[in-house]
PyMOL Python script that loads the backbone (N, CA, C, O; Angstrom):
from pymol import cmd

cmd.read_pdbstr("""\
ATOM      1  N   UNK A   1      -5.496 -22.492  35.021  1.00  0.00           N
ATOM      2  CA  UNK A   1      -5.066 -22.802  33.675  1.00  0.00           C
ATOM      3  C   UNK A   1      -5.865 -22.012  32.632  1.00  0.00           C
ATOM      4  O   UNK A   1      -5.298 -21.261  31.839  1.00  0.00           O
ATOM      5  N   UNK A   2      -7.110 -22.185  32.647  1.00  0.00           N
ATOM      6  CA  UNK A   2      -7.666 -21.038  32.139  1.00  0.00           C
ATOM      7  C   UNK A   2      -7.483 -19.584  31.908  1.00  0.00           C
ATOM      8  O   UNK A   2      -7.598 -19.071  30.795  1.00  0.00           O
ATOM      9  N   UNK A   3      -7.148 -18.834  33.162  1.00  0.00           N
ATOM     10  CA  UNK A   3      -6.785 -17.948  32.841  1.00  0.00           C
ATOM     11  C   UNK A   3      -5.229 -17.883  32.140  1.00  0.00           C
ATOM     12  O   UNK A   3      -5.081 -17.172  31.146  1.00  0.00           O
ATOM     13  N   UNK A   4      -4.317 -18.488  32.577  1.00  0.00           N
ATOM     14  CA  UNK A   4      -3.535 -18.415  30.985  1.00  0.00           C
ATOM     15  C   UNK A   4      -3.851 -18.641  29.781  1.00  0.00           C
ATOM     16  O   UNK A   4      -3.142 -18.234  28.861  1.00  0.00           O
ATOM     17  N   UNK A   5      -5.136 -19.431  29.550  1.00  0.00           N
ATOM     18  CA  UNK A   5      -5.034 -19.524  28.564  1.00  0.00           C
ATOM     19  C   UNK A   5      -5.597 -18.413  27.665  1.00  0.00           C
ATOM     20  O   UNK A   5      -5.177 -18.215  26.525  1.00  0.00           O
ATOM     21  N   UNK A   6      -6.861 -17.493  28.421  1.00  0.00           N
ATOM     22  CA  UNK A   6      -7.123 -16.691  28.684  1.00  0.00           C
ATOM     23  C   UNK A   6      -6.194 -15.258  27.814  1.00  0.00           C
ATOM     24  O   UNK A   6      -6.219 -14.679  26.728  1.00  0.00           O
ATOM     25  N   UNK A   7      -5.400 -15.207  29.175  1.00  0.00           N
ATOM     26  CA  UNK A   7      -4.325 -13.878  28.704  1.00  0.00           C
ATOM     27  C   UNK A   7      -3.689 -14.449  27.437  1.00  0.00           C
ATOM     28  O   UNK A   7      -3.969 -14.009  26.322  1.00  0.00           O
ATOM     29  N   UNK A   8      -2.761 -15.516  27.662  1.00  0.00           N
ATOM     30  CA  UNK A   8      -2.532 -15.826  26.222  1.00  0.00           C
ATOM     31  C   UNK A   8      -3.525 -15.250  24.659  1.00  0.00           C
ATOM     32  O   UNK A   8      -3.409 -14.380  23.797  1.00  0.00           O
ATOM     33  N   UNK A   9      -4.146 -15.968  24.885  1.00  0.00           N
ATOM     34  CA  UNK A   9      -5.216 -15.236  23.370  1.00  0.00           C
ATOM     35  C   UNK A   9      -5.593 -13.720  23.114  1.00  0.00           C
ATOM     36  O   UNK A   9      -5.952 -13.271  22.025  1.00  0.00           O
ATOM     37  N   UNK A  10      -5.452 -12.988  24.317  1.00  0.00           N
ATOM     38  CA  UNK A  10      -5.336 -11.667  24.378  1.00  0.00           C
ATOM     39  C   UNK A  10      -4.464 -11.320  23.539  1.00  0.00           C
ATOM     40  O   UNK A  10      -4.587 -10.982  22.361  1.00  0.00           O
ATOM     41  N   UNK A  11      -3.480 -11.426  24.258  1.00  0.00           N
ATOM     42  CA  UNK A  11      -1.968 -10.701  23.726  1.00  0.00           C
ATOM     43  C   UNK A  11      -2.458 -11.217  22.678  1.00  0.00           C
ATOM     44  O   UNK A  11      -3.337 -10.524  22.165  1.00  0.00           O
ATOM     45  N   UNK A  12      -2.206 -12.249  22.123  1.00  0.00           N
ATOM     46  CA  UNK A  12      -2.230 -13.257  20.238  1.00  0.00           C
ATOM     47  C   UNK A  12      -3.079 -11.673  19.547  1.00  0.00           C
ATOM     48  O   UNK A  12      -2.635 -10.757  18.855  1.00  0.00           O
ATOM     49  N   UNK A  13      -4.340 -11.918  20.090  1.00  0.00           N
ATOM     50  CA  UNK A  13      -5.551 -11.042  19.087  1.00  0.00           C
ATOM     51  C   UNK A  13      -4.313  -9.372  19.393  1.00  0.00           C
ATOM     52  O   UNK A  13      -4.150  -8.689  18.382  1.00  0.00           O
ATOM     53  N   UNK A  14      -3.880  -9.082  20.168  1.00  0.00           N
ATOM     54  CA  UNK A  14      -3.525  -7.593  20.523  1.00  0.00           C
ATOM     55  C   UNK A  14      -2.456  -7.352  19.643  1.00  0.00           C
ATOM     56  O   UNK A  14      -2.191  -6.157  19.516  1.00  0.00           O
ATOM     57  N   UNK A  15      -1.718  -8.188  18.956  1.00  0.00           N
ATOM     58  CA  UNK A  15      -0.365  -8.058  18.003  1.00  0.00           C
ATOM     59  C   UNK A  15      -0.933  -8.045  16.590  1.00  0.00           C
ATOM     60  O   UNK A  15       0.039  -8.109  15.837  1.00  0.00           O
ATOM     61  N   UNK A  16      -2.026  -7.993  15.907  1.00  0.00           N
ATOM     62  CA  UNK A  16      -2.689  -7.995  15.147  1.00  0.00           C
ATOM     63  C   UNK A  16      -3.293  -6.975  14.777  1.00  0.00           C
ATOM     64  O   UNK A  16      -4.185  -7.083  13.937  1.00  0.00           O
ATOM     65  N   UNK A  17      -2.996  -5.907  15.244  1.00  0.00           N
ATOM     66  CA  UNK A  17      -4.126  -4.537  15.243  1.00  0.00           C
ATOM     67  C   UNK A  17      -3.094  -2.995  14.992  1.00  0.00           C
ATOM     68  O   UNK A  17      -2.049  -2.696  15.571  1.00  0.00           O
ATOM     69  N   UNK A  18      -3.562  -2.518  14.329  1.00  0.00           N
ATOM     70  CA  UNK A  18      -3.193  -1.068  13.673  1.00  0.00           C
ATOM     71  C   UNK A  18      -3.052  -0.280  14.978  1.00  0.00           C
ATOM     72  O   UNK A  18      -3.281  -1.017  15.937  1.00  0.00           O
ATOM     73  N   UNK A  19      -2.717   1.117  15.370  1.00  0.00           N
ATOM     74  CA  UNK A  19      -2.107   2.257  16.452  1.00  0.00           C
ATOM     75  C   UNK A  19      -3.720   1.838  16.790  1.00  0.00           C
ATOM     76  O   UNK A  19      -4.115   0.882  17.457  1.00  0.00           O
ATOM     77  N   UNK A  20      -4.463   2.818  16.144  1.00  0.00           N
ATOM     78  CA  UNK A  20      -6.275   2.962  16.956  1.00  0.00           C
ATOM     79  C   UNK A  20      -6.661   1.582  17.822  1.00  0.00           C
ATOM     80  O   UNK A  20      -7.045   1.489  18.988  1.00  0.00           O
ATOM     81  N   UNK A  21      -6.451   0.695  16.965  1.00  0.00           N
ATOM     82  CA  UNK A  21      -7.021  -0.973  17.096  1.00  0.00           C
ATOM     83  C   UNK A  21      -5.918  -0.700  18.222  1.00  0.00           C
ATOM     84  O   UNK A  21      -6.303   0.236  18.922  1.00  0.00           O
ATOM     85  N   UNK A  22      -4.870  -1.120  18.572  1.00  0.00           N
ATOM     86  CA  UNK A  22      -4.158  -1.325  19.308  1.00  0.00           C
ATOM     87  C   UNK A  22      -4.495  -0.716  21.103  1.00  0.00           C
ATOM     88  O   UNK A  22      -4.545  -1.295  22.188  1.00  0.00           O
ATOM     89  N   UNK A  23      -4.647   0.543  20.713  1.00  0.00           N
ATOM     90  CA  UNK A  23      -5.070   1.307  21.896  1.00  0.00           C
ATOM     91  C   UNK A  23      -6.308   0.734  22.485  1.00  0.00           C
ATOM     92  O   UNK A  23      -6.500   0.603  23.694  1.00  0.00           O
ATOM     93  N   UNK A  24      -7.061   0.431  21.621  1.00  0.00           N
ATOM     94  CA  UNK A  24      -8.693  -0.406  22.082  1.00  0.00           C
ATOM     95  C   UNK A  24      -8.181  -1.465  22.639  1.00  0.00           C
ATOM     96  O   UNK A  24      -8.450  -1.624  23.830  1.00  0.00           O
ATOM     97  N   UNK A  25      -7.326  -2.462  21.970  1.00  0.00           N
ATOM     98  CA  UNK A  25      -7.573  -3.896  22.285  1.00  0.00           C
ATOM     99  C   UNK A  25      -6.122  -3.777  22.961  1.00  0.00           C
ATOM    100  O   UNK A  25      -5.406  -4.731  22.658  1.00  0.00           O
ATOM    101  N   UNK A  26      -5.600  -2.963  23.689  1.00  0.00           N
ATOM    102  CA  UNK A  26      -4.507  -3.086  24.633  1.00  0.00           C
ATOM    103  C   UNK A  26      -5.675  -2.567  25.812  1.00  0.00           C
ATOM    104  O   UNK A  26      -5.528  -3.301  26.789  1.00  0.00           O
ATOM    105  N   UNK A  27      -6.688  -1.646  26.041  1.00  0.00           N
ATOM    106  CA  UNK A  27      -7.528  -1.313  26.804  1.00  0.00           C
ATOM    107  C   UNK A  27      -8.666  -2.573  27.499  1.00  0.00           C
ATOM    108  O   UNK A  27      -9.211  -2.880  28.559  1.00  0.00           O
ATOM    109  N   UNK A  28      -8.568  -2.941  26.266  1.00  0.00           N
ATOM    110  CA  UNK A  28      -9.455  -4.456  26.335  1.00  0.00           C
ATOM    111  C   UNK A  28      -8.728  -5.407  27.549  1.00  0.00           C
ATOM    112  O   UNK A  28      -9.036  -5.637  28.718  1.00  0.00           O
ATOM    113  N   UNK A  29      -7.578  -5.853  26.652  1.00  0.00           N
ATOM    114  CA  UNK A  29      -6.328  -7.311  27.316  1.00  0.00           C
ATOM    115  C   UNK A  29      -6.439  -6.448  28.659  1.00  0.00           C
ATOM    116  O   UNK A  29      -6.879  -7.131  29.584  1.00  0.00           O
ATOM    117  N   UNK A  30      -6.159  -5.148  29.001  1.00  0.00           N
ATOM    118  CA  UNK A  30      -5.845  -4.528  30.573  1.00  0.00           C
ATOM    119  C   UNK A  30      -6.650  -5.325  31.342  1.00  0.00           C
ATOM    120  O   UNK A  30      -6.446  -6.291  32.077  1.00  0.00           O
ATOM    121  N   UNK A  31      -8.196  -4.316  30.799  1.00  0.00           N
ATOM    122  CA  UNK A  31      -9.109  -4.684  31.941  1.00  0.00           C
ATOM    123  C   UNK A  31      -9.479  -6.149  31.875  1.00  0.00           C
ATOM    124  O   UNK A  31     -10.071  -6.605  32.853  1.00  0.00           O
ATOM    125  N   UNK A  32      -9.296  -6.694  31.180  1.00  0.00           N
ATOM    126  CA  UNK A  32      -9.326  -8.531  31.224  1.00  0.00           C
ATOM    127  C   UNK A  32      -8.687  -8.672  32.198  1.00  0.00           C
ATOM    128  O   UNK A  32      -9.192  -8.662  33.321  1.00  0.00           O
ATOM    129  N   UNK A  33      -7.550  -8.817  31.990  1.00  0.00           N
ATOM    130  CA  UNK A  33      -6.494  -9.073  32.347  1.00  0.00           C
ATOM    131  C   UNK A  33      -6.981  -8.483  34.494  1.00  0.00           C
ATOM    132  O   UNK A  33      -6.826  -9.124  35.534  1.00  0.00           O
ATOM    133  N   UNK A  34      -7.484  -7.237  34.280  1.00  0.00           N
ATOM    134  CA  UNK A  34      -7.284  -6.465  35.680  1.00  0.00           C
ATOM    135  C   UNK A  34      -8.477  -7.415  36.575  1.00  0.00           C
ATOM    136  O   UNK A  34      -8.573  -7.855  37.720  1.00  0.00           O
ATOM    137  N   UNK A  35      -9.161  -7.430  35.526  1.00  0.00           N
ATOM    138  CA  UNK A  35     -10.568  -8.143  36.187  1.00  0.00           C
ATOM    139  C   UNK A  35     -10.248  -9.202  37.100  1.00  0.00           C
ATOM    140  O   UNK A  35     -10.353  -9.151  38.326  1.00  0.00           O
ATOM    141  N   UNK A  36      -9.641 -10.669  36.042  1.00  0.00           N
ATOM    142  CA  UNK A  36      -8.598 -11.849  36.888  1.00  0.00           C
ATOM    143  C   UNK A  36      -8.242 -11.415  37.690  1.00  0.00           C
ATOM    144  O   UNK A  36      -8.835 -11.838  38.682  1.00  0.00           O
ATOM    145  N   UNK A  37      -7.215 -10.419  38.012  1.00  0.00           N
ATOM    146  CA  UNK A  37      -6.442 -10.248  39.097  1.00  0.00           C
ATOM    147  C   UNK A  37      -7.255  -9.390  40.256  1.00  0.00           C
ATOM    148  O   UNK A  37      -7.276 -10.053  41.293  1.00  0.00           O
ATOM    149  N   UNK A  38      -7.673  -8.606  40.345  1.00  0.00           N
ATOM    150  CA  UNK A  38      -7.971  -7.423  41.159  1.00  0.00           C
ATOM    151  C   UNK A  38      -9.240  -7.264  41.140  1.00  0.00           C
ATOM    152  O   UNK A  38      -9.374  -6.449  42.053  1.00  0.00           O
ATOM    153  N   UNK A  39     -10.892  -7.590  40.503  1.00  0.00           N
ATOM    154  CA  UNK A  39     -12.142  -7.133  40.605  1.00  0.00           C
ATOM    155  C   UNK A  39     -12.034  -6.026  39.898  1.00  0.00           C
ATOM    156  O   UNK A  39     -11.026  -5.561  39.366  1.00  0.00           O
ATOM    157  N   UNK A  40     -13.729  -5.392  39.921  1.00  0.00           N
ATOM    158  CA  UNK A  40     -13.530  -4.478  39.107  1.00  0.00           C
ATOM    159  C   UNK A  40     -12.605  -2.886  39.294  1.00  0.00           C
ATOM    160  O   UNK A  40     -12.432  -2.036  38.421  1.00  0.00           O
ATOM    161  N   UNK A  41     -12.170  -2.870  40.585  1.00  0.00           N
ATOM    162  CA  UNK A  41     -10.748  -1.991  40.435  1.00  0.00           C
ATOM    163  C   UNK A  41      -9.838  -2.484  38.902  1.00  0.00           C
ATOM    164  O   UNK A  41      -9.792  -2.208  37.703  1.00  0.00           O
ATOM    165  N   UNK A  42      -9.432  -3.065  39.556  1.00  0.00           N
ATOM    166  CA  UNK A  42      -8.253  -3.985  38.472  1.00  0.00           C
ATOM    167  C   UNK A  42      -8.744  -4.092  37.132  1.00  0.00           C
ATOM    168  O   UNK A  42      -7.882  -4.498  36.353  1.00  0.00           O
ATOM    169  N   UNK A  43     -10.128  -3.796  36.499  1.00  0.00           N
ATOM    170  CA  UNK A  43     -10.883  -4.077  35.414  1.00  0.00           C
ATOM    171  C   UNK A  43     -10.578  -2.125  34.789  1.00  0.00           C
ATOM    172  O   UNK A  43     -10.668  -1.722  33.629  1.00  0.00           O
ATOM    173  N   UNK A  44     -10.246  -1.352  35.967  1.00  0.00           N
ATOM    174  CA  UNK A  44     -10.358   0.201  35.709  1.00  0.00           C
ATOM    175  C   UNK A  44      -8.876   0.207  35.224  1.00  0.00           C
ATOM    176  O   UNK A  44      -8.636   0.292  34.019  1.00  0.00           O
ATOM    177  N   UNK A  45      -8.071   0.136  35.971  1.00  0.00           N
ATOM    178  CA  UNK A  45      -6.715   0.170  36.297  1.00  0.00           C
ATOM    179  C   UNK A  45      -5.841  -0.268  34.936  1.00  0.00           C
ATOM    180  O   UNK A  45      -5.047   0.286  34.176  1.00  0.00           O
ATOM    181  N   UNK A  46      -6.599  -1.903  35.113  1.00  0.00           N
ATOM    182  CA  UNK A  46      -5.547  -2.443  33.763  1.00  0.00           C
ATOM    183  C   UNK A  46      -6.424  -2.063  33.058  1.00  0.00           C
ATOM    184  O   UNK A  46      -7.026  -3.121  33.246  1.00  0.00           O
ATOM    185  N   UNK A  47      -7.384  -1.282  32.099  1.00  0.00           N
ATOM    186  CA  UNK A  47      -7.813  -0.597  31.255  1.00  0.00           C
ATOM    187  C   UNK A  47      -6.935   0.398  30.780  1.00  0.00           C
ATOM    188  O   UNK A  47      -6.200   0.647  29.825  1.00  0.00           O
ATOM    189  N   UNK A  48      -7.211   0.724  31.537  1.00  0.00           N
ATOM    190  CA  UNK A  48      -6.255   2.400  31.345  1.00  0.00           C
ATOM    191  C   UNK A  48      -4.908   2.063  31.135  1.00  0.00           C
ATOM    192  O   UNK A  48      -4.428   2.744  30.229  1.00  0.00           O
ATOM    193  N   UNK A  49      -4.175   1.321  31.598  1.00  0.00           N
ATOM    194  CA  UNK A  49      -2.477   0.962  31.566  1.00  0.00           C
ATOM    195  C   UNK A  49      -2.575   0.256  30.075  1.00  0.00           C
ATOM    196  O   UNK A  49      -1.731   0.428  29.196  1.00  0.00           O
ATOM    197  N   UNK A  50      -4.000  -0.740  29.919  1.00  0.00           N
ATOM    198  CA  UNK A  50      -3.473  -1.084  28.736  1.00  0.00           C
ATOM    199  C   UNK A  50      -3.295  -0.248  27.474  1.00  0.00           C
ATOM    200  O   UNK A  50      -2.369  -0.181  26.666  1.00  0.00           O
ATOM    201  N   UNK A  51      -4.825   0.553  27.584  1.00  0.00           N
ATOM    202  CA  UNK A  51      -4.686   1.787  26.850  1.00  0.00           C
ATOM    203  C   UNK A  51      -3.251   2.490  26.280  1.00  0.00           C
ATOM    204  O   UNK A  51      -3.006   2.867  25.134  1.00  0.00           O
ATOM    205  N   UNK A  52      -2.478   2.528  27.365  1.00  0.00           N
ATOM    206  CA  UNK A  52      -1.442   3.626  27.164  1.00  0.00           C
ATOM    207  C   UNK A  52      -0.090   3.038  26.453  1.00  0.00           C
ATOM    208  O   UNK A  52       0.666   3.568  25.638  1.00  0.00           O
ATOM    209  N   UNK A  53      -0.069   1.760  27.058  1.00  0.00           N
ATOM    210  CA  UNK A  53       1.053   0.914  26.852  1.00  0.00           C
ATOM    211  C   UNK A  53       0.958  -0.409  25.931  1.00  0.00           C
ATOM    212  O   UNK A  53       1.874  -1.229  25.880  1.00  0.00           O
ATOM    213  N   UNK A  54      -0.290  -0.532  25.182  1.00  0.00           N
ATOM    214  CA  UNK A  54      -1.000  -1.359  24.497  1.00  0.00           C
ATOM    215  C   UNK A  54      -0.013  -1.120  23.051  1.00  0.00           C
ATOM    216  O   UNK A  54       0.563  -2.127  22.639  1.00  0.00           O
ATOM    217  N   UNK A  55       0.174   0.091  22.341  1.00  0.00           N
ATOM    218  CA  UNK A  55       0.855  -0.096  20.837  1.00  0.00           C
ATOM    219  C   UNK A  55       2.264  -0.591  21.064  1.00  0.00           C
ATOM    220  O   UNK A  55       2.723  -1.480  20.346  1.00  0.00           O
ATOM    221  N   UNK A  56       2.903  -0.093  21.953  1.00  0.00           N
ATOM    222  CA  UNK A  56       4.215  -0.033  22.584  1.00  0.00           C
ATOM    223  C   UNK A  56       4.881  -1.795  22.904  1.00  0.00           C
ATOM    224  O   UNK A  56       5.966  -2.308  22.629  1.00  0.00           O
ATOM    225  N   UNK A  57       3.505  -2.388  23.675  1.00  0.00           N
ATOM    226  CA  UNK A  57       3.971  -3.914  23.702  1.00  0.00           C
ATOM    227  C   UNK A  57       3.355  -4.928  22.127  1.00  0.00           C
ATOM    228  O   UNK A  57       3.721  -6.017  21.686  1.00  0.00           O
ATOM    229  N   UNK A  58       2.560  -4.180  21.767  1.00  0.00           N
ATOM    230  CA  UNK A  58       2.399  -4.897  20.582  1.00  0.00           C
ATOM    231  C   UNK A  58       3.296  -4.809  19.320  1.00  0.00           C
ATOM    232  O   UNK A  58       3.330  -5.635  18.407  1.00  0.00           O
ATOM    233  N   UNK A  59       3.860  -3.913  19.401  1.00  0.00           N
ATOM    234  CA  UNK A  59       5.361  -3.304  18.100  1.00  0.00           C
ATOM    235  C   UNK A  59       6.239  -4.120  18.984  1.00  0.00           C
ATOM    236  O   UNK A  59       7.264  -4.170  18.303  1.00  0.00           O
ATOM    237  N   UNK A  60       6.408  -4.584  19.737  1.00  0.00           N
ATOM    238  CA  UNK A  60       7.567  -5.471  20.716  1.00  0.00           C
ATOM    239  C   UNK A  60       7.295  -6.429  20.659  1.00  0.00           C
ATOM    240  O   UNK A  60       8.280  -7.165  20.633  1.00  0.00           O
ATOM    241  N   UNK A  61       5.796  -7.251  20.592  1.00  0.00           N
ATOM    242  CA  UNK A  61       5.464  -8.673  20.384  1.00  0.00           C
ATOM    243  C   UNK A  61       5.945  -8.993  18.786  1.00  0.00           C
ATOM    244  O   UNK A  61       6.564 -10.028  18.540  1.00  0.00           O
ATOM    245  N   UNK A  62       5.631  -8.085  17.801  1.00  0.00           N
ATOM    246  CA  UNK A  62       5.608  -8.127  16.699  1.00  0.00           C
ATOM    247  C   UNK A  62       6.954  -8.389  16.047  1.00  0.00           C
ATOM    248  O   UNK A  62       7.172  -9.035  15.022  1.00  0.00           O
ATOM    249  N   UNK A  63       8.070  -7.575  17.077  1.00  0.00           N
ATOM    250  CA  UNK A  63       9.675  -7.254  16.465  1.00  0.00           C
ATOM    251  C   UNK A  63       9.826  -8.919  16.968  1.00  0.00           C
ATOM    252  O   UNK A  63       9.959  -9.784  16.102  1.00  0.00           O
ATOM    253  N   UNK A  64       9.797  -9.260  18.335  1.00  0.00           N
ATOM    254  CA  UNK A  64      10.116 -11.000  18.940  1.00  0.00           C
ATOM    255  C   UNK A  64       9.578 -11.541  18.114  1.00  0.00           C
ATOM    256  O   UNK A  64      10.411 -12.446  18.071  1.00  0.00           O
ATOM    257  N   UNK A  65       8.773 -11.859  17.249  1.00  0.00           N
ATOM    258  CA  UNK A  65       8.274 -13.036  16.190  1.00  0.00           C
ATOM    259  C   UNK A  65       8.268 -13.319  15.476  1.00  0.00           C
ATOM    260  O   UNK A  65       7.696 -14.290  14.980  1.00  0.00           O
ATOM    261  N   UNK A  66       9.574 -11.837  14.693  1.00  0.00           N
ATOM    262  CA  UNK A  66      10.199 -12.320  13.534  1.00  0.00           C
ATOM    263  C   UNK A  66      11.407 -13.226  13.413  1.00  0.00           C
ATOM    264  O   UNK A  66      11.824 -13.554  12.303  1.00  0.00           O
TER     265      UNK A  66
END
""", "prot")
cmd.dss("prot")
cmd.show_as("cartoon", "prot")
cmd.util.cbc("prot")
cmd.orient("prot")
């Protein structure tokens, strides 16, 4: 339960943030996120994925919440 609650607040803080901010704190939510799942592989992995794909789901969280 935790860790949903966890990822939840991620994403929340990650829809809040400018292109730069975004890329950081989509890099951030990854390796969070990778850590839970996978160790620190998964801490590398979802880093980097969040990195890339971090502005992309946050302009998509942003369009759903209007």
């Amino acid at each position: 339960m935790t860790r949903i609650a966890l990822a939840l607040l991620i994403a929340l803080a990650a829809t809040a943030c400018t292109t730069t901010e975004q890329r950081v704190s989509g890099a951030a939510a990854g390796a969070g996120a990778g850590v839970l799942v996978a160790g620190p592989v998964g801490a590398v992995v979802g880093g980097a994925a969040g990195a890339i794909y971090g502005p992309g789901v946050s302009r998509s969280a942003r369009r759903a919440m209007r």
